[in-house]
C-alpha positions in Angstrom: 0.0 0.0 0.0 1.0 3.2 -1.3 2.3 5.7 1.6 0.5 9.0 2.3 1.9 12.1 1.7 2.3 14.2 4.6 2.1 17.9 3.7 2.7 21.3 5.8 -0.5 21.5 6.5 -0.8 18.0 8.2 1.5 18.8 10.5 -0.1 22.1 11.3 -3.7 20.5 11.8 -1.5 18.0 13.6 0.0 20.3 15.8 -3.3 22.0 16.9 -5.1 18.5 17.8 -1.8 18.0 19.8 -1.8 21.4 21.4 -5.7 20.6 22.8 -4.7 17.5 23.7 -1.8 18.0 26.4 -3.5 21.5 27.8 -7.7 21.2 27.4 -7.7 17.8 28.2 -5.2 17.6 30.7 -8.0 19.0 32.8 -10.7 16.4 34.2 -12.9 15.0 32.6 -16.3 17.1 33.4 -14.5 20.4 33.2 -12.8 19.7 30.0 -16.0 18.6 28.4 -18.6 21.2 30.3 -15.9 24.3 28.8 -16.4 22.2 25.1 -19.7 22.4 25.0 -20.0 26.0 26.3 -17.3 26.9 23.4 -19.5 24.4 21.0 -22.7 26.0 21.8 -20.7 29.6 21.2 -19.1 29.3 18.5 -21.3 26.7 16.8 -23.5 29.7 15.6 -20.6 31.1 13.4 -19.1 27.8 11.6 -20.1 27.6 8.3 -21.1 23.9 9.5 -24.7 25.4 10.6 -26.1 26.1 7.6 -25.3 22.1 6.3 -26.6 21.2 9.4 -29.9 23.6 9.2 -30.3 22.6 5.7 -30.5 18.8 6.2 -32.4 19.4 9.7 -35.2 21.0 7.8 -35.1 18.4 5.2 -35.7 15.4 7.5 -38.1 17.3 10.5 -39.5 20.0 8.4 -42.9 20.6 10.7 -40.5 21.3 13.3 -40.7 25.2 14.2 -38.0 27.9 13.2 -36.7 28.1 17.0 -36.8 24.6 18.0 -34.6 23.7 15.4 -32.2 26.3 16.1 -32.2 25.9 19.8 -31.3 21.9 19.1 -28.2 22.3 16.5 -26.7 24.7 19.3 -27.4 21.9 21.6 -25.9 19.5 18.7 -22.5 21.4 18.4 -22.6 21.1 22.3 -22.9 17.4 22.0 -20.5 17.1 18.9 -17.4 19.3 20.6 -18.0 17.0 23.9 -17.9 13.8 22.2 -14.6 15.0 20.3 -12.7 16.2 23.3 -14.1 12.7 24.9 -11.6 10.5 22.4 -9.0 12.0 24.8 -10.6 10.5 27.8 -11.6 7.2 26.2 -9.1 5.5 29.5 -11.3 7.2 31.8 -14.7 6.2 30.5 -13.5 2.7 30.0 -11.9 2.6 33.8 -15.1 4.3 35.1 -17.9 1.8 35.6 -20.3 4.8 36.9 -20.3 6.6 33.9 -21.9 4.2 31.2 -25.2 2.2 32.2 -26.4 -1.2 29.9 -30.1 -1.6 29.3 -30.9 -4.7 27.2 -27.6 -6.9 28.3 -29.7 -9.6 27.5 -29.6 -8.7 23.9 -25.3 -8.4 24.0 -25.4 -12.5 26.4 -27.9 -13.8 23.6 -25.8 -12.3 20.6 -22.6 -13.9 22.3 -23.5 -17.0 23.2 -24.9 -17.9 19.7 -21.2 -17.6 18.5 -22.9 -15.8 15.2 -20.9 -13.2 15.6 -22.8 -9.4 15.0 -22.1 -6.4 13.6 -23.1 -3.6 15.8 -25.6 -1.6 13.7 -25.2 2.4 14.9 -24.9 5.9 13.7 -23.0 9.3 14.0 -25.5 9.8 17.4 -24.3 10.2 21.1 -21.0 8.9 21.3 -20.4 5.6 19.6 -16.9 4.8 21.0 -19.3 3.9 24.5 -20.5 1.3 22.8 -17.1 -0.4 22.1 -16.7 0.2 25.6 -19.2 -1.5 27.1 -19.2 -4.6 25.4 -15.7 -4.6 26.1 -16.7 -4.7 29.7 -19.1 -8.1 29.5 -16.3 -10.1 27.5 -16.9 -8.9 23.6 -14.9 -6.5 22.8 -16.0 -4.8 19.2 -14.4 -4.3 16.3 -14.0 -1.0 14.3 -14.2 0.1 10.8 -14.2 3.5 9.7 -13.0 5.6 7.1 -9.7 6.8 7.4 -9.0 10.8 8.0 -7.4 12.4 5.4 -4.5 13.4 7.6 -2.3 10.8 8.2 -0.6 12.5 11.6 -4.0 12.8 12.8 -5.3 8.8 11.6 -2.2 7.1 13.2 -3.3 9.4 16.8 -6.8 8.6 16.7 -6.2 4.8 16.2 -4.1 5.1 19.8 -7.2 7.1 21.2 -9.3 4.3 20.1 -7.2 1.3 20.7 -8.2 1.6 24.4 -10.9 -1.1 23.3 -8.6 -4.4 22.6 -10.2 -5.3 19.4 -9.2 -4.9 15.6 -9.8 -1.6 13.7 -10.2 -1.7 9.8 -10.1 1.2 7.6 -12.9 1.4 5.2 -11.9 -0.3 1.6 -11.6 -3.7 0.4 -9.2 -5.0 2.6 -11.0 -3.6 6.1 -14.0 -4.9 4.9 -12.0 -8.7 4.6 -10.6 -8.2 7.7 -14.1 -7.4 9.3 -16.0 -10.2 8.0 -13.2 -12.7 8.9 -13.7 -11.4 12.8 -16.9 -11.4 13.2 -17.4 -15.0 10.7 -15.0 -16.3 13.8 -17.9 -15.0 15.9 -16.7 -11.2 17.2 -18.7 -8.4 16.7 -17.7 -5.0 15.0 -19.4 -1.8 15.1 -20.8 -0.5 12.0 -21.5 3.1 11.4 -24.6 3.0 9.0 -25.9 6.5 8.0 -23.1 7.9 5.8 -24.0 8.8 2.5 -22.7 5.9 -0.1 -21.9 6.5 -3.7 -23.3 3.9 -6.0 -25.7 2.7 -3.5 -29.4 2.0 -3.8 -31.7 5.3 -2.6 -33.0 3.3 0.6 -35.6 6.2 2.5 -34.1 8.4 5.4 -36.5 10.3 7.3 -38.9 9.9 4.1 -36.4 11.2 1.6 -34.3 9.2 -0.6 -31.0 8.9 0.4 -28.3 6.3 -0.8 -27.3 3.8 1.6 -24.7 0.9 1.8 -26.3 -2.7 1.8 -23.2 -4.1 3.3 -24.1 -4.3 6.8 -27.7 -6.2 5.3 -25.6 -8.5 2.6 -23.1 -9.8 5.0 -25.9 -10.4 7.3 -27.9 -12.4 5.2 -25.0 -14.6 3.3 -22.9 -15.8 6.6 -25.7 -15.5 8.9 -24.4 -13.2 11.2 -26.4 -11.0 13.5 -27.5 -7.4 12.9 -27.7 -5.7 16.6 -29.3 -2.0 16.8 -27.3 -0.4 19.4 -26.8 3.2 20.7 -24.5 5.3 23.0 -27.2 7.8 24.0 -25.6 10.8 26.1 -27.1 12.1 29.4 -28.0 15.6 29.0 -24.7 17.9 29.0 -22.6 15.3 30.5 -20.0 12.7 30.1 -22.4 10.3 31.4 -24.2 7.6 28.7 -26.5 5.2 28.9 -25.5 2.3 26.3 -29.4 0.8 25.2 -28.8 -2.4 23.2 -32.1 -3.9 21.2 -33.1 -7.3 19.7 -31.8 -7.8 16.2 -32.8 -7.1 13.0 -34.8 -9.9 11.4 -33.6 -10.7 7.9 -34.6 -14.2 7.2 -36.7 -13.9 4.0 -36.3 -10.2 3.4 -34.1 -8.5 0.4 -30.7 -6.7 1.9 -33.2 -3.2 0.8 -36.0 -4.3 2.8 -33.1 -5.2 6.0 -31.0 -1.7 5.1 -34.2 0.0 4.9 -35.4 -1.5 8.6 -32.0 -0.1 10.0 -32.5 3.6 8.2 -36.1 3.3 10.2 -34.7 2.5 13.3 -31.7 5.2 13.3 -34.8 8.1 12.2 -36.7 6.7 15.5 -33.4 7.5 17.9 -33.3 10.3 15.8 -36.6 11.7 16.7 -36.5 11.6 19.9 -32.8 13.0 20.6 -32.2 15.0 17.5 -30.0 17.1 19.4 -27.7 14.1 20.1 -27.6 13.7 15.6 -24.5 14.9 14.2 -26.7 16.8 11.1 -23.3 18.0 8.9 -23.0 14.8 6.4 -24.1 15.2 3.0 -26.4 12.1 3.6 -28.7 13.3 0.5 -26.3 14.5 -2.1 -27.8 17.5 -3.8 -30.1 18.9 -0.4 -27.1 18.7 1.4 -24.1 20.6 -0.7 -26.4 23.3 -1.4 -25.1 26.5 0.2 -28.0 28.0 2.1 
């Protein structure tokens, strides 16, 4: 594999992550986060992230009023700037067994003991590294596949954040995706974000609207029998606190990988709509609606 190029500018974004990381979150835990999400809730108004966010916000709740949905995407770049100063903490919310409840363990003993292995259906919601962290905790610790930052300083740095959970992480690409479906075919589990917008992908609905969406997660489900579990790392107001709510999996026997993909869209807009300040609302999840400048 080819080498990335590391350019001025690497190091400089490299530098800055480095510079928050040995002064902001040297501090503990609840102040470091509580002074990010002040700082997110400021400054959130100004980033030219707000009108993405606005833009696809309306799209998917449009009955919502003018006020509400502004009062929830400052509550959102709250939520966001915690859960990103949080990857500096992941030690202390794994060494912490206060800070993240389990409901439905029952769900996580069933899913194990099967020896199925499952892929760990989520989305860019609360903070999904919790997740990792409590199965960790009862004996399954979850794989990772993501796509790969396009700074290379910054990737290598946030695979030691996230190696705090003893379990493989795959970049997104052919040979992650082998290395995925070999673990959890062995009978792991890996955590899947879902809700990123996938080129070449079926149109599956998302919050009514169109939006293309990788049957991956659906097709590996279906053709080495492995289990879909819906799962969520749902925050506790403006805290570093989480409650990790794990549900019964997806059926798929005798349902096309649209039918299953389009069950796990449903599910997501559910969390969704009952926390949308805990959504990250920036991806361009329906092409056009979303690059739009507002």
């Amino acid at each position: 594999m080819k080498k990335p190029r590391i350019t001025f500018l690497h190091r400089l974004e490299y530098a800055a992550v480095q510079l928050v990381a040995q002064t902001v979150c040297r501090l503990p835990l609840d102040t470091c986060t509580s002074i990010g999400g002040a700082a997110g809730r400021f400054f959130g108004r100004f980033t030219g992230l707000r009108a993405r966010a606005l833009k696809n916000f309306s799209y998917a709740m449009p009955d919502l009023e003018d006020g509400a949905r502004s009062a929830t995407l400052t509550e959102m770049f709250d939520r966001l700037t915690r859960t990103l100063l949080e990857y500096g903490y992941l030690q202390k919310l794994s060494d912490d067994t206060d800070r993240i409840e389990i409901e439905g363990l029952h769900h996580l003993d069933a899913a194990k003991a099967s020896g199925r292995g499952a892929l760990l259906v989520t989305g860019h919601f609360g903070n999904w590294e919790t997740i990792r962290i409590a199965f960790e905790r009862h004996g399954w610790p979850p794989a990772l596949i993501y796509r790969a930052f396009n700074n290379p300083l910054f990737d290598v740095y946030a695979q030691k954040l996230m190696s705090v959970v003893d379990a493989p992480i795959f970049h997104k690409g052919r040979r992650g995706s082998l290395g995925m479906l070999r673990h959890v075919r062995g009978g792991g589990a890996a955590l899947i974000l879902t809700d990123q917008r996938f080129n070449g992908s079926p149109e599956i609905p998302f919050f009514g609207r169109p939006a293309k969406t990788s049957l991956g997660a659906a097709v590996i489900a279906k053709n080495y029998g492995v289990l879909l579990l819906p799962v969520r790392g749902e925050r506790i107001g403006r805290s570093s606190r989480f409650k990790v709510i794990i549900e019964a999996p997806f059926q798929t026997e005798e349902k096309s990988a649209e039918v299953v993909t389009g069950d796990i869209n449903n599910r997501l807009e559910t969390w969704v709509r009952a926390n949308p300040e805990q959504y990250f609302w920036m991806h361009n999840r329906w092409g056009k609606i979303s690059s739009e400048t507002r």
